[in-house]
C-alpha positions in Angstrom: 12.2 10.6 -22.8 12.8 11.0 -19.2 12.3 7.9 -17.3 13.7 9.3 -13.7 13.3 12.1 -11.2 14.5 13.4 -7.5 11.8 13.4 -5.6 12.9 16.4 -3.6 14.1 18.8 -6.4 13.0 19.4 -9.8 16.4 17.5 -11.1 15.2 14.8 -14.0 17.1 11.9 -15.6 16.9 9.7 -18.9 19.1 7.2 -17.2 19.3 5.0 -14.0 23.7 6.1 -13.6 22.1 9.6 -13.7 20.2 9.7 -11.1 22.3 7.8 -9.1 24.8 10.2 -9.5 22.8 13.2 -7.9 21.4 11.2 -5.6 24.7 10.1 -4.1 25.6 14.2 -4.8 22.6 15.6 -2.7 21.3 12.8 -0.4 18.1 13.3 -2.5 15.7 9.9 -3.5 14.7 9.6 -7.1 11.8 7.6 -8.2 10.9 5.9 -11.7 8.4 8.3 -13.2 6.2 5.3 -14.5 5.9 3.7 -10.8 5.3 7.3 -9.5 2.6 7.2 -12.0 1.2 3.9 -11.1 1.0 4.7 -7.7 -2.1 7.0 -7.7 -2.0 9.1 -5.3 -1.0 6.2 -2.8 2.5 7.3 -1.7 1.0 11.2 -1.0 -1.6 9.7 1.5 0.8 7.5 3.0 3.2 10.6 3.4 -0.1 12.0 4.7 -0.5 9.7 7.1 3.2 9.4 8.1 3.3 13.5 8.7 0.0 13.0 10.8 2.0 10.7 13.0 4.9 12.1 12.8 3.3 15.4 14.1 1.2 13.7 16.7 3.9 11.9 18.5 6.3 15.3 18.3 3.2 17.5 20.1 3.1 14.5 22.7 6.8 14.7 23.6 7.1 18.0 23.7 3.9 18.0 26.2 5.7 15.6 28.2 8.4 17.5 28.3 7.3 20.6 29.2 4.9 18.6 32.0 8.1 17.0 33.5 9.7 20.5 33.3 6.9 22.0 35.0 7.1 19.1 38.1 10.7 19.3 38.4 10.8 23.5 38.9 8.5 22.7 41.7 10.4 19.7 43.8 13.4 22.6 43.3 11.3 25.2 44.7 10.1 23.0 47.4 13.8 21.4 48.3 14.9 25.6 48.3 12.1 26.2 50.7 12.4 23.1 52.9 16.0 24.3 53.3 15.3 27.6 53.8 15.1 29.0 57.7 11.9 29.6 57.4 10.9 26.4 56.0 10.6 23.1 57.5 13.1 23.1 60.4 11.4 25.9 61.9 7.7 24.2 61.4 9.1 21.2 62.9 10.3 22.9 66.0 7.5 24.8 66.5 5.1 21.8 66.6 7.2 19.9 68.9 6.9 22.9 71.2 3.4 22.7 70.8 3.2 18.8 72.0 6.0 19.6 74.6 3.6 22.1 76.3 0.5 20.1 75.9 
C-alpha cells in the first residue's frame, strides 16, 4: 500500500523515510495520498489561482519595463540631440538674435 507520492514526478513511497529521502535527493515535495485525496480538487484551484496571479503580475512588470525602456531611449535621444550642433545651442542663438533685432 502506498501511502506517499512526489508531487512533481511519478516517484511513490510506502513510507514517510522514503519519501523524505527523494525529496531531500531532487528538491521535489511529496504529499500523503489520503490528504491529496481529501482535498477535492482544492489545492488544483488554488494552484489555479496562484498561476493566474502569478502570470498577471509577470505581464505587468514586463509592461513596465518595457514602458520605462521605451521613456528612457527617448530622454537619450533627446540629451544626443540637445548636444548635438544642430540642436539646442543653435535654437537658442538664433532666437536671441531674433529679440536682439526686434
Amino acid at each position: 500500500m502506498i501511502n506517499y507520492a512526489c508531487a512533481a514526478c511519478p516517484f511513490q513511497a510506502e513510507g514517510l523515510e522514503d519519501l523524505q529521502r527523494h525529496s531531500q535527493e531532487t528538491g521535489h515535495v511529496g504529499i500523503c495520498k489520503s490528504e491529496a485525496a481529501s482535498t477535492g480538487g482544492k489545492l488544483t484551484k488554488r494552484l489555479l489561482v496562484a498561476q493566474g496571479v502569478t502570470l498577471t503580475a509577470l505581464g505587468a512588470s514586463i509592461w513596465a519595463c518595457t514602458y520605462l525602456y521605451a521613456k528612457w531611449q527617448g530622454a537619450e535621444d533627446e540629451i544626443a540631440y540637445l548636444k548635438s550642433p544642430s540642436g539646442a545651442g543653435r535654437n537658442l542663438k538664433n532666437q536671441d538674435k531674433g529679440r536682439d533685432e526686434d
